[in-house]
N, C-alpha and C positions, 0 to 999 in steps of 0.2 A: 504493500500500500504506500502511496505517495503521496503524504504533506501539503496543504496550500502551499502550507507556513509555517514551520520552522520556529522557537522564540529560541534563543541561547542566552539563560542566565534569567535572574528573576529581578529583586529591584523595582525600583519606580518606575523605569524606565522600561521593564519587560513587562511587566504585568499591566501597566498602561498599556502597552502594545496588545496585549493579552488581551484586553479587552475591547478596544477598539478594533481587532483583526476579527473576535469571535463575534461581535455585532454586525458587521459585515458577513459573516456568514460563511468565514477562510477555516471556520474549524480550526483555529490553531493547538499545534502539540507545546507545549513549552517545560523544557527540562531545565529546569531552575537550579541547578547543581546542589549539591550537597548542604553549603551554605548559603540558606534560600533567605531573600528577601534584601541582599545586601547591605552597605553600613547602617543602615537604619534598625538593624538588629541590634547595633551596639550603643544608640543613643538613648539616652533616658525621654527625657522631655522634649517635645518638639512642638517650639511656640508659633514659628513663624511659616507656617502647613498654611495656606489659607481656606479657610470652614471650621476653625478649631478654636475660635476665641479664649477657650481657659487650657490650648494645648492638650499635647495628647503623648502618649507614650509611642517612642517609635517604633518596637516590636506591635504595638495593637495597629499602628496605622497600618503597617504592613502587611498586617492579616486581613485587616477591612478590605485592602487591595486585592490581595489573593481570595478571598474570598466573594469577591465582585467579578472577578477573570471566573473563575468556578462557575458563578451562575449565569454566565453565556456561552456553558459550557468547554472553555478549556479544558484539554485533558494537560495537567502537570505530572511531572516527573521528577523526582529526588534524588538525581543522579547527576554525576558530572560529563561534561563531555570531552573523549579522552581524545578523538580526531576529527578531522573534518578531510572532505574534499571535495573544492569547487570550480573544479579543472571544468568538470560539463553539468548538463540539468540532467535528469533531479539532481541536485546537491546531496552529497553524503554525507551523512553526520556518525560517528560510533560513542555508544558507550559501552568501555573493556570490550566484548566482541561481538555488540547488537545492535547490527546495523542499523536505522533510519533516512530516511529519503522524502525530500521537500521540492516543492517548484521554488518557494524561496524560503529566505535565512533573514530574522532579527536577531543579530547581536546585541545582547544589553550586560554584558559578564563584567562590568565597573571597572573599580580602580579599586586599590589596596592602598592604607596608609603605611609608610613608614612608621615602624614603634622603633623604640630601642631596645626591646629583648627582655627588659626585665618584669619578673616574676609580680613585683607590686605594683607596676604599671599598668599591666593585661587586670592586676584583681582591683584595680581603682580605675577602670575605663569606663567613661561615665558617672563616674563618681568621682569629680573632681580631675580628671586625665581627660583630653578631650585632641584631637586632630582637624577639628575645624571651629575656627575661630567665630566668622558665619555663623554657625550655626550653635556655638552655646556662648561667646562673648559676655552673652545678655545677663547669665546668670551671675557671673562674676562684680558685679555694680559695688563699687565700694571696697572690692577685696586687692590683697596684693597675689599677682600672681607670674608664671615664667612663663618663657616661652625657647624651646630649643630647636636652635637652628641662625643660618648667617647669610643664604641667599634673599632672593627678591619673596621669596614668600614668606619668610621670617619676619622679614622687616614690615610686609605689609600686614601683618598678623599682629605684627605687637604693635603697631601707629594706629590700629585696628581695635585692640582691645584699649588702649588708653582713653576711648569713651566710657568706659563703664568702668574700669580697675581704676584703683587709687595709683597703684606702682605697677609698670613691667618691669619686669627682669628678663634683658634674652641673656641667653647661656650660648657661649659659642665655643667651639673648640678651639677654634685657632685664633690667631692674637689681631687679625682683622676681618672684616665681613666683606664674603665674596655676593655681594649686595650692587646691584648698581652706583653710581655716585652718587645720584642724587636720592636714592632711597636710601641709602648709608647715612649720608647727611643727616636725614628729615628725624632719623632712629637716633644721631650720635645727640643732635642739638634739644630733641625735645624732654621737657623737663620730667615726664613721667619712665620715662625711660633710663634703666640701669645695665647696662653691660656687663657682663663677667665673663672676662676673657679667658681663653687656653683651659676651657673647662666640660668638662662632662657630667651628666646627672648620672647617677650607676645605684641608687636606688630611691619610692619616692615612698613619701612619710605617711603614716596614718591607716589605721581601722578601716572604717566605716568610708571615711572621708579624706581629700590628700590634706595635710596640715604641712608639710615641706618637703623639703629634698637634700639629699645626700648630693654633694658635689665633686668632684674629684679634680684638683687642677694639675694640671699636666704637667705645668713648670717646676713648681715647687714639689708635687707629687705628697700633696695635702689635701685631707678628706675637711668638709668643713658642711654646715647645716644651713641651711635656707629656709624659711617661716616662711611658706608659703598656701593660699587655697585651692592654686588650679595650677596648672601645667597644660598647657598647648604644645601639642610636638609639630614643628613645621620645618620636615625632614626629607620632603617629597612625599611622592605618590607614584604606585607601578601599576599599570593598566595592565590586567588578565587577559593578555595575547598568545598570550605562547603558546597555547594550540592554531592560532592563525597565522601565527611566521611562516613565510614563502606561501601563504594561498591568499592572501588581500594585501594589499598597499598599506603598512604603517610608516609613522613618522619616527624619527629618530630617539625617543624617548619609548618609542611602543606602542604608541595610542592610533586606534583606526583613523586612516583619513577616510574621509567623503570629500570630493573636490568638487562637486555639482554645486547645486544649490538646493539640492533636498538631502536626505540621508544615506543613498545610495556609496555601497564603496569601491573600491576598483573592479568588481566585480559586477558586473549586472546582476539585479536580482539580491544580492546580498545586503542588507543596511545591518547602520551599525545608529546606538541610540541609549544617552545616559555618558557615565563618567567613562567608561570605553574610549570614546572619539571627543570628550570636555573636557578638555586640562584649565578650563579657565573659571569657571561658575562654579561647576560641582555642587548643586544643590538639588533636593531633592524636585521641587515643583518644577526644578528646568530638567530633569530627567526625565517627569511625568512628562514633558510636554515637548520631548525628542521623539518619546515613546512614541504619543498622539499622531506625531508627524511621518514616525518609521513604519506603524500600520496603515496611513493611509498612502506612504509613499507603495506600499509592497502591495496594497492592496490596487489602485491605480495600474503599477507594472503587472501584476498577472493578467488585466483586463487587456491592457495592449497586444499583451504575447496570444491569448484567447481569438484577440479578432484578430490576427494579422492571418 
């Protein structure tokens, strides 16, 4: 049997698809991998959703989603997907050795934060550890808190969080920030802003909640404490490609291109939709509404290829 449609990966951005494709009437299959729902599994509160005025939790938002894809009948899958190949139509999909076959492919498999690896960071995420600034800044009004990292995303994270924090702290490892000039500037000169050079966090404080951080600096090679409520890690981000290296067009960091003006990627027939193919937004409503635009782009191209 062969697939309208394909979804890869679940998220705001698939399950929107999901639903927009299954209202259309494309039956979509969507095999939402393993770790279904995407980052919004690991955020507590989500204020800025809009329809939510007192906020909402973002594992619950992400089931009202999935369970809206459900009742226009998706059929989902809790699997990951181990290959692909999009050499000809149908497109191939496997997972471990069971095959599937689509007329087309939604990619929505996101993006991954960089963490730093340690043990109290993963059990205080969302509590108080947070990888988008965006998205929980808000909580932080009044508190002091850090932020790790020295590029352009760093910097705009902590000029970022100085609306609502009393104090940043970036942490950086090396003794200057590979920051543009004038976003280096804007972080050296502004007065809520504190620097701590040649340093690393290497574990972070607190129970329930982060209360500070273990620092480690590199020169001196002295541990020292930080009284801190929050931690932003702004370390990067890895777009889940690597099963699509050598079969679609990505850009040099991994993230799908679409060079059209709709979703579609080097591939006819394939789009791609969410933090996948956005290194720039990453928010959840602009994934919802990749999604919107990836189902109706896929649904549009089967109609073409139908009547030609």
């Amino acid at each position: 049997m062969t697939e309208k449609v394909a979804i890869i990966g679940s998220g705001p951005a698939g399950l929107t698809a999901a639903i927009y494709a299954a209202r259309a009437d494309l039956k979509p299959l969507m095999i939402e991998g393993m770790e279904r729902g995407g980052q919004l599994m690991l955020t507590t509160d989500v204020e800025n959703y809009p329809g939510f005025p007192d906020g909402i939790m973002g594992p619950e938002l992400m089931e009202s989603f999935r369970k809206q894809a459900e009742r226009f009948d998706t059929r989902i899958m809790s699997y990951d997907v181990t290959r692909v190949d999009f050499s000809s139509r149908p497109f191939r999909i496997w997972v471990d050795e069971d095959e599937y076959q689509a007329d087309s492919v939604i990619i929505s498999t996101g993006a991954s934060a960089r963490w730093l690896g340690l043990e109290s960071e993963t059990r205080l995420r969302g509590h108080g550890v947070s990888a988008c600034a965006t998205c929980d800044g808000f909580f932080f009004r009044d508190k002091e808190i850090a932020v790790v990292g020295g590029g352009d995303s760093a910097a705009e994270e902590s000029l970022f969080l100085t609306k609502f924090a009393s104090k940043v702290y970036l942490i950086h490892r090396r003794d200057e920030l590979r920051a543009s000039k004038i976003m280096a500037k804007r972080v050296l000169e502004h007065d809520k802003i504190e620097v701590i050079w040649d340093s690393v966090v290497v574990d972070v404080l607190g129970d329930d909640l982060v209360t500070g951080l273990r620092i480690h600096n590199r020169v001196t090679d002295e541990d020292s404490d930080l009284a801190v409520e929050g931690l932003f890690l702004a370390i990067g981000h890895d777009p889940n490609t690597k099963i699509f290296q050598g079969h679609i067009e990505l850009d040099d960091q991994g993230y799908i291109l679409t060079p059209g003006s709709n979703t579609m990627t080097s591939v006819p027939g394939v789009f791609a939709a969410g933090d996948v193919t956005d290194h720039v937004y990453r928010q959840a409503i602009t994934a919802a509404g990749m999604g919107c635009q990836a189902a109706i782009d896929a649904e549009r191209w089967l109609d073409e290829k139908e009547s030609e």
